[in-house]
PDB file of the backbone (N, CA, C, O) and the ligand in Angstrom, with CONECT records:
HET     ZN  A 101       1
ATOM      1  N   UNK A   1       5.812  31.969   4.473  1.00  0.00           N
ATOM      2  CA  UNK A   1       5.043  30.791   4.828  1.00  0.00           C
ATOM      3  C   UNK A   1       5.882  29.542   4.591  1.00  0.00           C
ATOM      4  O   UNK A   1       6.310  29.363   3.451  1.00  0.00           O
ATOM      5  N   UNK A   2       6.189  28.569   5.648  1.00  0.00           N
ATOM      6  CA  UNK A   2       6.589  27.276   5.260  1.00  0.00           C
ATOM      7  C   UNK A   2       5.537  25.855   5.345  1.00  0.00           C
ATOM      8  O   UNK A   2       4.487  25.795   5.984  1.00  0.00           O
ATOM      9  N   UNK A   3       6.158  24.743   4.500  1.00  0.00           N
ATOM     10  CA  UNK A   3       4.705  24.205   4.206  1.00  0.00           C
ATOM     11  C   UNK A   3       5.886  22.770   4.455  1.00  0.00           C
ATOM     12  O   UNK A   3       6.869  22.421   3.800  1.00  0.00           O
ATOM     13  N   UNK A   4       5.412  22.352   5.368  1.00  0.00           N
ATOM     14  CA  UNK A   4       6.497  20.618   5.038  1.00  0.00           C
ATOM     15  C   UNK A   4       5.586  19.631   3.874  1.00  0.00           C
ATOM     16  O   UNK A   4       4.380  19.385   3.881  1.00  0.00           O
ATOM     17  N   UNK A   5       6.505  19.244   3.031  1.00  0.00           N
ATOM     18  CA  UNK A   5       6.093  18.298   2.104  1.00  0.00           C
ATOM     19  C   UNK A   5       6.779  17.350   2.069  1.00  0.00           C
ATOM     20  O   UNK A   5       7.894  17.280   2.587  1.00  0.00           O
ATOM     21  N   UNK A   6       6.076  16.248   1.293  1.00  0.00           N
ATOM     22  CA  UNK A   6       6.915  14.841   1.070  1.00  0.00           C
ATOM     23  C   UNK A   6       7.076  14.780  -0.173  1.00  0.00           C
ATOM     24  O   UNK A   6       6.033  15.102  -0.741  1.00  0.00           O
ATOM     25  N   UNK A   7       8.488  14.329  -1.382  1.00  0.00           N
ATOM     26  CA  UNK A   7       9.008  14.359  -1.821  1.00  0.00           C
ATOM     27  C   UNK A   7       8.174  13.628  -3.004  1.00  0.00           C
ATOM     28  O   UNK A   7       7.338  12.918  -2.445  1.00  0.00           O
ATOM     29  N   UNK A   8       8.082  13.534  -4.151  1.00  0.00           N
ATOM     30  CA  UNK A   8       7.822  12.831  -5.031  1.00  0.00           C
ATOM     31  C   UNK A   8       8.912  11.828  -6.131  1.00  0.00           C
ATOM     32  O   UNK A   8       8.706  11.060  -7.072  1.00  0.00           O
ATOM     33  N   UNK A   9      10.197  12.365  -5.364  1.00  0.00           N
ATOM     34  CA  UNK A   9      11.685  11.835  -6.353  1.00  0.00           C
ATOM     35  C   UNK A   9      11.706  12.970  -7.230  1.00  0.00           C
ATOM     36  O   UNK A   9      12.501  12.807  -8.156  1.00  0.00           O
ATOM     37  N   UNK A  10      11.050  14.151  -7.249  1.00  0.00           N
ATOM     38  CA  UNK A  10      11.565  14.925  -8.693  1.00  0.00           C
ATOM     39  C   UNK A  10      11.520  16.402  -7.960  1.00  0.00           C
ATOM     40  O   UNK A  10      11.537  17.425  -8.645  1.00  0.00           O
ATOM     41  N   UNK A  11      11.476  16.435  -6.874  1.00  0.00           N
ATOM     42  CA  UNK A  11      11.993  17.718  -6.085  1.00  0.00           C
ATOM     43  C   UNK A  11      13.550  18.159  -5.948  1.00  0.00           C
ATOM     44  O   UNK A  11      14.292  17.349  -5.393  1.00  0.00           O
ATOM     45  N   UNK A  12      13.983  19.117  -6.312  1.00  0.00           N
ATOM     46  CA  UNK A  12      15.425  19.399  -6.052  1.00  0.00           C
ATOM     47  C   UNK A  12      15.692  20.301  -4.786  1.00  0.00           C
ATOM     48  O   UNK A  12      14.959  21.268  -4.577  1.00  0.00           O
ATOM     49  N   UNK A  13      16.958  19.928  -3.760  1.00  0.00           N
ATOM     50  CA  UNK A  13      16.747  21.203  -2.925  1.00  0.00           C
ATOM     51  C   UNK A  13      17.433  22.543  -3.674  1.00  0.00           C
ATOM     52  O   UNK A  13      18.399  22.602  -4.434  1.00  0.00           O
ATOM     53  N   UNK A  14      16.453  23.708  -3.098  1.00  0.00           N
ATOM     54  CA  UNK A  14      17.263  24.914  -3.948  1.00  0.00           C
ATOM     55  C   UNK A  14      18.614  25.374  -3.314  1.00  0.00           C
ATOM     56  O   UNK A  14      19.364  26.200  -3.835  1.00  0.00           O
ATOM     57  N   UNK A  15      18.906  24.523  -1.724  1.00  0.00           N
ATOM     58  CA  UNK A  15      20.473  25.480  -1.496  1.00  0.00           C
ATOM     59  C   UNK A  15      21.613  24.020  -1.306  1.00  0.00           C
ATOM     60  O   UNK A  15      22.793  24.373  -1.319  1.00  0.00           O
ATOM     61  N   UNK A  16      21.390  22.433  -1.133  1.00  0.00           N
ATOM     62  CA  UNK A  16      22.238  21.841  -1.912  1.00  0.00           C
ATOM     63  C   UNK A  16      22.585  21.214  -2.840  1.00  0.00           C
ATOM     64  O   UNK A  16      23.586  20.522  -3.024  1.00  0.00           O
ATOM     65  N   UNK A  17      21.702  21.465  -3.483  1.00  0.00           N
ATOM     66  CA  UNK A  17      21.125  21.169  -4.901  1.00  0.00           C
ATOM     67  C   UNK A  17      21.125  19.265  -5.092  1.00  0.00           C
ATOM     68  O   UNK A  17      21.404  18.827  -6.208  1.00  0.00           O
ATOM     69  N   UNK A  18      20.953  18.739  -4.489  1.00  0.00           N
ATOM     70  CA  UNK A  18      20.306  17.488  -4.497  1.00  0.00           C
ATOM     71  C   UNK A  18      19.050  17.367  -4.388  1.00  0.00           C
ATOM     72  O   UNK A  18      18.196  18.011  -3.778  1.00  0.00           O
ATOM     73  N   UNK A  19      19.017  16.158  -5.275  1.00  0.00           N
ATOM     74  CA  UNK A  19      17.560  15.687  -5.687  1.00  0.00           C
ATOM     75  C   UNK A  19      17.078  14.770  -4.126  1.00  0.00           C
ATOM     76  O   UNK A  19      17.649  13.993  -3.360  1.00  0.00           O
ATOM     77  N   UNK A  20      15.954  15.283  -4.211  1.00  0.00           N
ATOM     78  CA  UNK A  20      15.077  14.752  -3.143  1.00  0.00           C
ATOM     79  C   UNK A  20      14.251  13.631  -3.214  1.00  0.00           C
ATOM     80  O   UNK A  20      13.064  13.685  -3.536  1.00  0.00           O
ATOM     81  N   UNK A  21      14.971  12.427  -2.862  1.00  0.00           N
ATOM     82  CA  UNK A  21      13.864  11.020  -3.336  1.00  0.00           C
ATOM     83  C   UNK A  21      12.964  10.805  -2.139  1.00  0.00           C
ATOM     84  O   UNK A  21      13.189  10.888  -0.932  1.00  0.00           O
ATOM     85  N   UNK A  22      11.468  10.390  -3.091  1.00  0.00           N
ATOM     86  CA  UNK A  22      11.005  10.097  -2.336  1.00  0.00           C
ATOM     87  C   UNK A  22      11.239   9.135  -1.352  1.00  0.00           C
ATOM     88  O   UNK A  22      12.074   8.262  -1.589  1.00  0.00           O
ATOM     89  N   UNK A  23      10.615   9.148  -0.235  1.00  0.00           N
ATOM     90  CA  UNK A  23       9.693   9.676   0.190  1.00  0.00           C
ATOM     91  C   UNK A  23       9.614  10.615   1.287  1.00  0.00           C
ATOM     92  O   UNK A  23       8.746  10.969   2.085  1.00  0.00           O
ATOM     93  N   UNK A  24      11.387  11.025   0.936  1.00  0.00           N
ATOM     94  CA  UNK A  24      11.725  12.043   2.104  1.00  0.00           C
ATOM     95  C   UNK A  24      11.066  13.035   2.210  1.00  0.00           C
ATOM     96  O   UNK A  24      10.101  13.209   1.465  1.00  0.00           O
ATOM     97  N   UNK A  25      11.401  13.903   3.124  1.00  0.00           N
ATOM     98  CA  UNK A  25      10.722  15.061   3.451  1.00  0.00           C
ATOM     99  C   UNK A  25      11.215  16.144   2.873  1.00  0.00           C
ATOM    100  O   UNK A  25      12.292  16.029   2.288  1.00  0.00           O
ATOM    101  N   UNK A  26      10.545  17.425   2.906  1.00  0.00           N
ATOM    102  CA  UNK A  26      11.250  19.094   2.204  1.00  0.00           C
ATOM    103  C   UNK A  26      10.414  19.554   2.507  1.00  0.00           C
ATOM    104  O   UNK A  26       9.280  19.090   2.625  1.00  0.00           O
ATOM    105  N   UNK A  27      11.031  21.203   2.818  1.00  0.00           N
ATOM    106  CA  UNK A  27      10.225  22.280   3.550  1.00  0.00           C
ATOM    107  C   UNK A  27       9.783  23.143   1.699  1.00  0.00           C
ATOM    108  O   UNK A  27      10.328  23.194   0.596  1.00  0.00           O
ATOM    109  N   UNK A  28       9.008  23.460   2.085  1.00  0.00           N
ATOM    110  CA  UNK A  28       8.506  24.802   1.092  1.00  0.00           C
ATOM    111  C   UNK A  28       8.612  26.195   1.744  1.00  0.00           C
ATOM    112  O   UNK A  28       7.728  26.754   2.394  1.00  0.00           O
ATOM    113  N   UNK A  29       9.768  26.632   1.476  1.00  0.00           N
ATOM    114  CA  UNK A  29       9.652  28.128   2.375  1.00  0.00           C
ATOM    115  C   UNK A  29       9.521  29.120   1.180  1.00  0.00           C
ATOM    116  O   UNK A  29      10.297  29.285   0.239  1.00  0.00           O
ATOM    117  N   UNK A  30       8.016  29.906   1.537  1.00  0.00           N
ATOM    118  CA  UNK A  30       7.358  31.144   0.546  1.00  0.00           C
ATOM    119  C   UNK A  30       8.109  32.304   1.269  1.00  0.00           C
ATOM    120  O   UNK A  30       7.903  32.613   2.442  1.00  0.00           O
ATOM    121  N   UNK A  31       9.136  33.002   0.316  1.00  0.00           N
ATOM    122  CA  UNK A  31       9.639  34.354   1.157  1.00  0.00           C
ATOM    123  C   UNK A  31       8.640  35.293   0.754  1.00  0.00           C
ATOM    124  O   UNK A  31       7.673  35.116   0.013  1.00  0.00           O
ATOM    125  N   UNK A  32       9.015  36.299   1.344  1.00  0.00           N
ATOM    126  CA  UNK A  32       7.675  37.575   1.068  1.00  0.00           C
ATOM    127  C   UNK A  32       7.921  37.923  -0.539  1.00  0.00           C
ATOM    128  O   UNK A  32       7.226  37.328  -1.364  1.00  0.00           O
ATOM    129  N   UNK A  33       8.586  38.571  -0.834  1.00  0.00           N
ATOM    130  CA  UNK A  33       9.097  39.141  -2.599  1.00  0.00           C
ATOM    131  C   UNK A  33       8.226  37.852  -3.529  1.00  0.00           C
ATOM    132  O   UNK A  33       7.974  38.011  -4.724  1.00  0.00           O
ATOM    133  N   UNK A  34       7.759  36.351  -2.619  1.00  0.00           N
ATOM    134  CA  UNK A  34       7.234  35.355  -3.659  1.00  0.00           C
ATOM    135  C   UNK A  34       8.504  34.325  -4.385  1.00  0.00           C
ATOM    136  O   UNK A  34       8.323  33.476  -5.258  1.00  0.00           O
ATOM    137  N   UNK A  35       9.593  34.637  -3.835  1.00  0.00           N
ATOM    138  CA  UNK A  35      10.821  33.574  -4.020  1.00  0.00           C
ATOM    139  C   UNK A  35      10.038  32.341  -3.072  1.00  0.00           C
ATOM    140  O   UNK A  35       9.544  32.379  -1.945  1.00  0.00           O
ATOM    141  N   UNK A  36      10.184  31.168  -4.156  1.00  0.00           N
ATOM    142  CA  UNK A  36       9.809  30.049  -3.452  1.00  0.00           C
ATOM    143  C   UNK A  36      11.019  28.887  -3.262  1.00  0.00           C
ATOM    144  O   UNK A  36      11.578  28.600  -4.320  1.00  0.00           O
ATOM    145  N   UNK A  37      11.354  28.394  -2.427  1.00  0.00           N
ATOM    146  CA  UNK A  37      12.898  27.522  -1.824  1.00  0.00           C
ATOM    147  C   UNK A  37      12.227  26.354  -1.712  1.00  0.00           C
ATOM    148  O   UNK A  37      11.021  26.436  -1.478  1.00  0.00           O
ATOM    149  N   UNK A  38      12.707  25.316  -1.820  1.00  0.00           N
ATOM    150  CA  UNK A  38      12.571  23.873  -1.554  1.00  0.00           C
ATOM    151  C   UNK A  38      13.575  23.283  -0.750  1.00  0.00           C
ATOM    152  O   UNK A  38      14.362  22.803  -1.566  1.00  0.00           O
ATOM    153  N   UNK A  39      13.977  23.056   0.352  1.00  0.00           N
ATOM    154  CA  UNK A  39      15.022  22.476   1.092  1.00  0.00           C
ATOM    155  C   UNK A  39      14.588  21.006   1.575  1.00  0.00           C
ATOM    156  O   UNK A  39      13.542  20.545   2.034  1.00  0.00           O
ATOM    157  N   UNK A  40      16.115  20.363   1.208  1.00  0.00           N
ATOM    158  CA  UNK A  40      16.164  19.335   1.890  1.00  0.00           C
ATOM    159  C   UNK A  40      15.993  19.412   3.681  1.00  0.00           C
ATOM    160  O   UNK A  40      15.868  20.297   4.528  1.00  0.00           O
ATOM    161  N   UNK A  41      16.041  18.515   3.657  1.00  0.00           N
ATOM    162  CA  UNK A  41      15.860  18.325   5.561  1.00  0.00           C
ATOM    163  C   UNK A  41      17.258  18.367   6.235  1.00  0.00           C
ATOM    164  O   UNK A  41      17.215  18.944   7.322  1.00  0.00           O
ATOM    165  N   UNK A  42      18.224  18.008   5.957  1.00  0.00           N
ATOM    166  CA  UNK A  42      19.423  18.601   6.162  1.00  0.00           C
ATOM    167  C   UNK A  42      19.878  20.000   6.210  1.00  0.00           C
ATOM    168  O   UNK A  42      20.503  20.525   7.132  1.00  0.00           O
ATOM    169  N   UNK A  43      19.436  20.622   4.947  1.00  0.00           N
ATOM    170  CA  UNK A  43      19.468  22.227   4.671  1.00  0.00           C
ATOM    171  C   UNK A  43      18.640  22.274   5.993  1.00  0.00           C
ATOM    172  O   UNK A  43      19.290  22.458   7.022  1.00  0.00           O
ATOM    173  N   UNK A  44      17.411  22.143   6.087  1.00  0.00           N
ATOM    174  CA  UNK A  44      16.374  22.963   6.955  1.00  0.00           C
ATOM    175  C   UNK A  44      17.526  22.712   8.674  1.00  0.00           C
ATOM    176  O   UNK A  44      17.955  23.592   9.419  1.00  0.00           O
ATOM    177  N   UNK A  45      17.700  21.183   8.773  1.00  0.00           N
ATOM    178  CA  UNK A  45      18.622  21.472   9.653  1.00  0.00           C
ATOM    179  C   UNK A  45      19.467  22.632   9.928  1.00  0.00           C
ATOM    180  O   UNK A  45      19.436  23.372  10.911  1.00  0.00           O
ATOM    181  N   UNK A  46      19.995  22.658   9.215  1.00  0.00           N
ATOM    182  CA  UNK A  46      21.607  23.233   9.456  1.00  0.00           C
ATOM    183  C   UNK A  46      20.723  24.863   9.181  1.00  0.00           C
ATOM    184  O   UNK A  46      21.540  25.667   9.631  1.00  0.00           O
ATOM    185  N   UNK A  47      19.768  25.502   8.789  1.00  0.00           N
ATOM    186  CA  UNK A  47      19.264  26.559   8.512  1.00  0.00           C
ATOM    187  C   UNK A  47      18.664  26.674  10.064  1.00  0.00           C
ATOM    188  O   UNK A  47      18.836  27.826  10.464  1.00  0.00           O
ATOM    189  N   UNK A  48      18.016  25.838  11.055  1.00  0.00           N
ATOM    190  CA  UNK A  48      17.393  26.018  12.074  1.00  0.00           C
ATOM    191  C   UNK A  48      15.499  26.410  11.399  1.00  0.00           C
ATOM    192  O   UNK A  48      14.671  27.275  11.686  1.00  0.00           O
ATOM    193  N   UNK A  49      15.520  25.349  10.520  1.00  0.00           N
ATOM    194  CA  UNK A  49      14.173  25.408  10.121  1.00  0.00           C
ATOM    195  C   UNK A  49      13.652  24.496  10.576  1.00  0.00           C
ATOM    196  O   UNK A  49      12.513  24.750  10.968  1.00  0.00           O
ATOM    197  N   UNK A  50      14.074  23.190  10.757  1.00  0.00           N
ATOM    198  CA  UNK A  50      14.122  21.885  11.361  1.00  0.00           C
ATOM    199  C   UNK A  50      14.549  21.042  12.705  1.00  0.00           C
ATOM    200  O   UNK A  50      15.758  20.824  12.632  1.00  0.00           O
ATOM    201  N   UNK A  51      14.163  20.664  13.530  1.00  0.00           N
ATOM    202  CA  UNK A  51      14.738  19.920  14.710  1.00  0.00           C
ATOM    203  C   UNK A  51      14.160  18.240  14.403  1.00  0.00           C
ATOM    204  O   UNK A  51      13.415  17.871  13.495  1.00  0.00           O
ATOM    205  N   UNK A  52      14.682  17.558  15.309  1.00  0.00           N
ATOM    206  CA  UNK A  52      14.169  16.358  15.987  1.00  0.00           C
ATOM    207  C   UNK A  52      14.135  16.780  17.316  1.00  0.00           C
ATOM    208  O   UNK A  52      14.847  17.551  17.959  1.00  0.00           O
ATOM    209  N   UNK A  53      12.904  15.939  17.657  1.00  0.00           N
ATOM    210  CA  UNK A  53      12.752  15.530  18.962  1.00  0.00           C
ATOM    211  C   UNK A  53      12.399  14.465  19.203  1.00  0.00           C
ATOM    212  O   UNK A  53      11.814  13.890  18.286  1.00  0.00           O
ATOM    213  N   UNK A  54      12.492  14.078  19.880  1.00  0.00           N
ATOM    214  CA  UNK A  54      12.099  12.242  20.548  1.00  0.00           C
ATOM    215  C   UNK A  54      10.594  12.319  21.025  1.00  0.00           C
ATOM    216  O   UNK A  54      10.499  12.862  22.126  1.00  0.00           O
ATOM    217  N   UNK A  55       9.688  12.012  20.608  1.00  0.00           N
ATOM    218  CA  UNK A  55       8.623  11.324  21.169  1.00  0.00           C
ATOM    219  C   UNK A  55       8.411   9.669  21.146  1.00  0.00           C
ATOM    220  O   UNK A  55       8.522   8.853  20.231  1.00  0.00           O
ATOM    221  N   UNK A  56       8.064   9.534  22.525  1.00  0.00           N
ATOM    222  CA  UNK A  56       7.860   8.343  22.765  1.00  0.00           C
ATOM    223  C   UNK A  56       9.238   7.196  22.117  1.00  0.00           C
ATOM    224  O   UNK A  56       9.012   6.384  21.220  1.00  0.00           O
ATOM    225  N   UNK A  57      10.350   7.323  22.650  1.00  0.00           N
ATOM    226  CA  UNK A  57      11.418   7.030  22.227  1.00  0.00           C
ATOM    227  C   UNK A  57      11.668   7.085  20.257  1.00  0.00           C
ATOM    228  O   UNK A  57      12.615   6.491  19.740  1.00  0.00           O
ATOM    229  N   UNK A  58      11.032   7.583  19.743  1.00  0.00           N
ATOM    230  CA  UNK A  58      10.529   7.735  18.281  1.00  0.00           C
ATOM    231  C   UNK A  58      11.441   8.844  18.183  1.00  0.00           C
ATOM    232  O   UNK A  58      11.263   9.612  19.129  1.00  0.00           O
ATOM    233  N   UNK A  59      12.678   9.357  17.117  1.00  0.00           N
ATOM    234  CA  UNK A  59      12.778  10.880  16.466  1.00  0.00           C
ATOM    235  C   UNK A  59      11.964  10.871  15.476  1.00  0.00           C
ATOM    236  O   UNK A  59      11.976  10.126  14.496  1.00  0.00           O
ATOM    237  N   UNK A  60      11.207  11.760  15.752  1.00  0.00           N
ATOM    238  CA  UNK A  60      10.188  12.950  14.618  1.00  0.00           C
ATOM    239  C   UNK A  60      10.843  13.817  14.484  1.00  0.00           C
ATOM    240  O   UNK A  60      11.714  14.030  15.328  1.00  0.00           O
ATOM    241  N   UNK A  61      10.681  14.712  13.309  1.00  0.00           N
ATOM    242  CA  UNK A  61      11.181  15.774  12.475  1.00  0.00           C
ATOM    243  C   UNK A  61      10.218  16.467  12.646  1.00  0.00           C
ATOM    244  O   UNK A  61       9.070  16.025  12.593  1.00  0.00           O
ATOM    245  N   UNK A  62      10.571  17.918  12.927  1.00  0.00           N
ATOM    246  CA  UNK A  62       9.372  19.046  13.254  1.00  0.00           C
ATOM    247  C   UNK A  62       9.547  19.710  12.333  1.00  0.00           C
ATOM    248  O   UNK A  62      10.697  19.315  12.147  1.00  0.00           O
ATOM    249  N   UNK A  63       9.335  20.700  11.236  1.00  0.00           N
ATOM    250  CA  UNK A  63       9.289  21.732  10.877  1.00  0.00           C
ATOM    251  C   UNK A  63       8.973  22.962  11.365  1.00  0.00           C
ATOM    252  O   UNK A  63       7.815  22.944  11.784  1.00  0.00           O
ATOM    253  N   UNK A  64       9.448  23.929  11.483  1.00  0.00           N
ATOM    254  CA  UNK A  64       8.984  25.336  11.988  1.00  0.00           C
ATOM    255  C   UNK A  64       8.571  25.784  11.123  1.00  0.00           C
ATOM    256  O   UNK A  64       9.184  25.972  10.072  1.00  0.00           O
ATOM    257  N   UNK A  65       7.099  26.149  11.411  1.00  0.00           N
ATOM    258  CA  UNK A  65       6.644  26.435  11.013  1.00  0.00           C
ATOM    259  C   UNK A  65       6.129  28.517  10.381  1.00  0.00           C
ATOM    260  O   UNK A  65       5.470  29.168   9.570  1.00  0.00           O
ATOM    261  N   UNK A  66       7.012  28.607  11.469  1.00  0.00           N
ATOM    262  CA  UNK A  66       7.707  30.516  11.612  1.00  0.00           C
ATOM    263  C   UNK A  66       9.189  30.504  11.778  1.00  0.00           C
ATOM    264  O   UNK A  66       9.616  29.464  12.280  1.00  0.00           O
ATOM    265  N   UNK A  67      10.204  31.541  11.433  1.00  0.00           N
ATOM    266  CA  UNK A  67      11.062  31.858  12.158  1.00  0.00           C
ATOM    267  C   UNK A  67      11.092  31.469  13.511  1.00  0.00           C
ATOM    268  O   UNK A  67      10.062  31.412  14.181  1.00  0.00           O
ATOM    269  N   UNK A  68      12.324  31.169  14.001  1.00  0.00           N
ATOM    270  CA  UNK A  68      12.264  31.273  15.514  1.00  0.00           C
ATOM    271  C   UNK A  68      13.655  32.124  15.734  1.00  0.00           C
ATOM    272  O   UNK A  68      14.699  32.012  15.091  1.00  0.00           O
ATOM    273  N   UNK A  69      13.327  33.115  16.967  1.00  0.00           N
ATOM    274  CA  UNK A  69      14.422  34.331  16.756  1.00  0.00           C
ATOM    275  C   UNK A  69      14.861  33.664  18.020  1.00  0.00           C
ATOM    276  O   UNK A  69      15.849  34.079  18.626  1.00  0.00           O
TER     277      UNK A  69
HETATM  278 ZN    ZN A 101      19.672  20.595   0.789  1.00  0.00          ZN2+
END
């Protein structure tokens, strides 16, 4: 299960290990075994957990919300 959250300043990501200030964004990805990950939005990038897309000349940040194969 992934859950997008917003940052409180005291979130760390678990794979580049930087601290996450608020009021950025981070994914919560629940693996099955119950390992719980916190990624920055960069990580989620570069993982393909994350895109932008342009709405209305606007980039928004999407989270995926499943795998995408
Ligand atoms: Zn990171």
């Amino acid at each position: 299960m992934r859950r997008g959250c917003i940052s409180l300043g005291d979130v760390q990501c678990d794979d580049c290990h930087r601290i996450i200030q608020y009021p950025e964004r981070y994914l919560v990805v629940e693996e099955t075994e119950g390992t719980v990950l916190r990624l920055c939005v960069d990580c989620c990038l570069n993982r393909g957990y994350a895109r932008y897309k342009v709405e209305k000349g606007e980039r928004v940040l999407t989270f995926f919300s499943e795998p995408k194969y």
